[in-house]
C-alpha positions in Angstrom: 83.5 97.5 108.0 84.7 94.0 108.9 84.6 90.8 107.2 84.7 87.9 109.3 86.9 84.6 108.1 86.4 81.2 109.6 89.0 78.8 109.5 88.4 76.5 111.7 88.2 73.8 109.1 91.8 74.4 108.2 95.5 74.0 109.5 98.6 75.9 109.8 102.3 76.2 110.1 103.7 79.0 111.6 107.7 78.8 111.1 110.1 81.5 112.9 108.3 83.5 115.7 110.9 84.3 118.3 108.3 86.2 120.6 104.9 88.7 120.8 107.1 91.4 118.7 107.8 88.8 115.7 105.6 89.5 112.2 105.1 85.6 112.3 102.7 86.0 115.4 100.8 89.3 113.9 99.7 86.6 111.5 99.4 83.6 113.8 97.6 85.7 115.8 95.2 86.3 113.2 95.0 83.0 112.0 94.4 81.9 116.0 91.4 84.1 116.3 89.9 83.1 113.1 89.8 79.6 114.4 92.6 77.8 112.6 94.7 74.8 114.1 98.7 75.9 114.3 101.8 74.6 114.8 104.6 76.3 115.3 108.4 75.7 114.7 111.3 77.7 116.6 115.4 77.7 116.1 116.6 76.9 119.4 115.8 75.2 122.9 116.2 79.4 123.8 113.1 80.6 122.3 111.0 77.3 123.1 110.1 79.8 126.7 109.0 82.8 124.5 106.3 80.8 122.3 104.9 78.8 125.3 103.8 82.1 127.0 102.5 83.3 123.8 100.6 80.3 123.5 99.4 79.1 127.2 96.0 78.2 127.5 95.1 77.8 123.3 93.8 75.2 121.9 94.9 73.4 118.7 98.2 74.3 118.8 101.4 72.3 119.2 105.3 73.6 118.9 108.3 71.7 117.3 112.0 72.7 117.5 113.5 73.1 113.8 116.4 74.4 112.0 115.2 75.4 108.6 118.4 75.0 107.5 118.8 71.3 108.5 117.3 68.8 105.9 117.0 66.3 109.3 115.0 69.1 110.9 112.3 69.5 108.4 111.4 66.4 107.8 111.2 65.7 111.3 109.1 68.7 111.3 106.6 67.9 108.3 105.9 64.1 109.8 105.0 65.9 113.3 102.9 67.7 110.5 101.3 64.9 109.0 100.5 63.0 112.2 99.0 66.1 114.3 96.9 67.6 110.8 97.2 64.8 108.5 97.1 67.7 105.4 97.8 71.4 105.7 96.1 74.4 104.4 98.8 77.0 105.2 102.5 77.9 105.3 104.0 80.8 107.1 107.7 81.3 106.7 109.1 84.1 109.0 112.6 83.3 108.9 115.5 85.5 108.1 119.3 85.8 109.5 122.4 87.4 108.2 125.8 87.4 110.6 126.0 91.2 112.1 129.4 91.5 110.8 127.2 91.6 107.3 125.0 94.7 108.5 128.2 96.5 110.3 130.6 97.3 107.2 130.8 97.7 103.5 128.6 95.9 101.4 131.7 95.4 99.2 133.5 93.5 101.9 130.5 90.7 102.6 132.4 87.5 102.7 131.7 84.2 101.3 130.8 83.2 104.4 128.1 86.1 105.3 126.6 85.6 102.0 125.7 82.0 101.8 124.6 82.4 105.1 122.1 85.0 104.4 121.0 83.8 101.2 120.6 80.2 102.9 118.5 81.3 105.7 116.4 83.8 104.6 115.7 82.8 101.1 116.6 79.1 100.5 114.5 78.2 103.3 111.1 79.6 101.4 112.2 76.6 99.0 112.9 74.0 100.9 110.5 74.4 103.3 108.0 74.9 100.2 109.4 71.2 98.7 108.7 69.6 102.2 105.0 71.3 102.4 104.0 70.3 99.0 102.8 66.7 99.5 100.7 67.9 102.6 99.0 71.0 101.0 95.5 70.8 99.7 94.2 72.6 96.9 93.4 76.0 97.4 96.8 76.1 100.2 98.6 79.0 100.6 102.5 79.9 101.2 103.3 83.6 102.7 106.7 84.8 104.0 108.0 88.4 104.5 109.9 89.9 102.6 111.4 94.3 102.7 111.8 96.8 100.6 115.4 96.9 100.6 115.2 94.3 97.9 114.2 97.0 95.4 116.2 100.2 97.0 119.2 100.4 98.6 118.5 100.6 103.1 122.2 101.9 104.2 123.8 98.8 106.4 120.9 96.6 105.5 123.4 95.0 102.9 123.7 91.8 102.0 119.8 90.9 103.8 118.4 93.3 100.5 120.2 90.4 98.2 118.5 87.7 99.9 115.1 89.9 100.0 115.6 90.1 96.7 116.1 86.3 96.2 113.4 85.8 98.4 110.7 88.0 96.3 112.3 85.7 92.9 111.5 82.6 94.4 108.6 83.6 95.5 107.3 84.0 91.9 109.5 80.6 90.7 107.5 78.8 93.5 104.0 80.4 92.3 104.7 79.4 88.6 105.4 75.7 89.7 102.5 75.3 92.5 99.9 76.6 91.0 98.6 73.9 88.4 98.0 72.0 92.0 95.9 75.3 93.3 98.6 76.3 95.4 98.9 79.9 96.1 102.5 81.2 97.0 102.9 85.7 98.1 105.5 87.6 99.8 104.6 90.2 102.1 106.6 93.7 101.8 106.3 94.9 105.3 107.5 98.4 106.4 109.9 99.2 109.0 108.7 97.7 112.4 110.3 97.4 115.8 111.1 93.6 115.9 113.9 91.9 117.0 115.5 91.6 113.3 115.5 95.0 112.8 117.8 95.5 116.3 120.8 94.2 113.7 120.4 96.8 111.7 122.3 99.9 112.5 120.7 103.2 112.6 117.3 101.6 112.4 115.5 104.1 114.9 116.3 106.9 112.9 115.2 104.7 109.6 111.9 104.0 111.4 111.1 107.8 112.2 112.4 109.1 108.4 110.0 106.2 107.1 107.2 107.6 109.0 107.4 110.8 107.9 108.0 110.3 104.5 104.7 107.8 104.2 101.6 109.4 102.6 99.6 108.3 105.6 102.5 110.1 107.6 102.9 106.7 109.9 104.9 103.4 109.6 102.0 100.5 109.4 101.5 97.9 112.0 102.5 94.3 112.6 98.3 93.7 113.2 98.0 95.3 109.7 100.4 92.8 108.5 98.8 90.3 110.3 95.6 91.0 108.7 96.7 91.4 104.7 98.5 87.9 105.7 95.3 86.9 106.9 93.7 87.2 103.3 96.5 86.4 101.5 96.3 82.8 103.3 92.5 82.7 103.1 90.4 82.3 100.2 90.0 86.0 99.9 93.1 86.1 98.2 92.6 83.2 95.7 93.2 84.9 92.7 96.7 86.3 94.1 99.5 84.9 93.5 103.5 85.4 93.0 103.0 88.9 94.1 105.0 90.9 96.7 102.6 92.7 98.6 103.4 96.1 100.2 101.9 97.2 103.2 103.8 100.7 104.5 101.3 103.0 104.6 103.0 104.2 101.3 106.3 104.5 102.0 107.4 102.6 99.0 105.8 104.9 96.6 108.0 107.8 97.7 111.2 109.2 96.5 111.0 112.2 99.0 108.3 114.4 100.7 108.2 118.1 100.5 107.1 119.8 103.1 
C-alpha cells in the first residue's frame, strides 16, 4: 500500500546534509519527489561540492552556506529564505558535532570545552534555528531533527553526544509547547544506527551496528529511506496531530534489553 503526498504547494529548509549518506537527504529526498521547493544550508565552502551533485539538474532548489552556530549566518540564511519562498512550510535540522577527543575517552573527563561545544551544535541549534524560522512558518509548519537513542541508554564512547540528544529530545518538547498555539508542529526523529558519516566518530560503531541488528525484533537495523519516509509524514499533514514526540524508527531495537536465542 502507498499513499501518495503532494507538496508541491509548499517549501522547505533542509539544514546539515554533508552528502548522499546524510539522514538530512533520506528526508530531502523524500520531500524532492513529493514535489516540494528546498533549500538547503551546508557548514563549509568543503561540502558546497557534495550537495551540488546531489542536486544537479532539480528544480526548485537553491543552497546557502551557514554556520548554525553563527547568529550572522542565520539570519543571512532566513532572508535568502524569505526572498526565494517568501513563507516556509518546513524545517529540517540535521546538525550535530561533538570534538572526537569527546567520543575517544572517559565520559568523566569531557571538558568544558567538548561540552558547550556539543550541547551548542547539536542541540542549541534546534532553538535558534527554530526562533529564526518562526516569523516565516505558516500554520500547519512543521520542525523535525534527529535525534538517538543514546539519550535514553548509555552507547559506550557515544558520551557527551547522548547529553546533547538528550537536550535535543527536551527542547524539542519546550519548542512544541510554545509553537503550537500558532499551528506549528515541532518532532524529533529517534533514528537507529546507520552508516553515516557521524557515526564514523564513534568508536566501535561497526560492531554497534551488527549487535543492533541482531538484537532488533525485525532482526535488521532500519533504513535512512525509512527515515526519510516517517520524516516525510511527520512534516506533512499526515502527522498533524503529532507533536513534541521523539519518534523511533529501529526496527525495534529500542524496545529490547537483550535477545535470547
Amino acid at each position: 500500500m502507498s499513499i501518495s503526498v503532494d507538496l508541491s504547494s509548499k517549501t522547505a529548509l533542509v539544514m546539515g546534509v554533508a552528502n548522499a549518506r546524510s539522514l538530512g537527504w533520506a528526508i530531502a529526498e523524500q520531500l524532492l519527489a513529493a514535489g516540494c521547493r528546498v533549500g538547503f544550508s551546508y557548514q563549509g565552502e568543503r561540502l558546497k561540492g557534495e550537495l551540488d551533485k546531489l542536486l544537479a539538474g532539480r528544480e526548485g532548489v537553491w543552497t546557502q552556506q551557514a554556520d548554525a552556530t553563527s547568529e550572522e549566518d542565520l539570519t543571512a540564511l532566513f532572508a535568502r529564505v524569505k526572498a526565494e519562498f517568501g513563507t516556509l512550510d518546513m524545517l529540517v535540522h540535521s546538525i550535530g558535532f561533538a570534538p572526537r577527543s569527546a567520543m575517544d575517552g572517559r565520559f568523566v573527563d569531557t571538558t568544558p570545552e567538548d561540552w558547550n561545544t556539543a550541547l551548542s551544535v547539536s542541540a542549541y541549534t534546534l532553538v535558534s534555528t527554530a526562533r529564526h524560522a518562526e516569523p516565516l512558518l505558516n500554520a500547519g509548519g512543521s520542525i523535525v531533527s534527529l535525534t538517538y537513542h543514546a539519550s535514553q541508554q548509555v552507547v559506550p564512547k557515544y558520551n557527551v553526544m547522548g547529553v546533547a540528544k538528550a537536550a535535543l529530545e527536551a527542547a524539542t518538547r519546550y519548542l512544541a509547547s510554545e509553537m503550537g498555539a500558532a499551528g506549528v508542529r515541532v518532532n524529533t526523529i529517534s533514528a537507529g544506527p546507520m552508516r553515516t558519516i557521524a557515526a564514523r566518530s564513534i568508536p566501535g560503531f561497526g560492531a554497534m551496528y551488527d549487535k543492533a541488528a541482531a538484537a532488533a525484533p525485525l532482526g535488521r537495523n532500519a533504513t535512512p529511506e525509512e527515515v526519510g519516509k516517517l520524516a516525510l509524514f511527520l512534516l506533512s499533514d499526515l502527522g498533524s496531530g503529532m507533536t513534541g514526540q521523539t519518534v523511533y524508527v529501529d526496527a525495534g531495537a529500542s524496545i529490547m534489553t537483550m535477545k535470547v536465542d
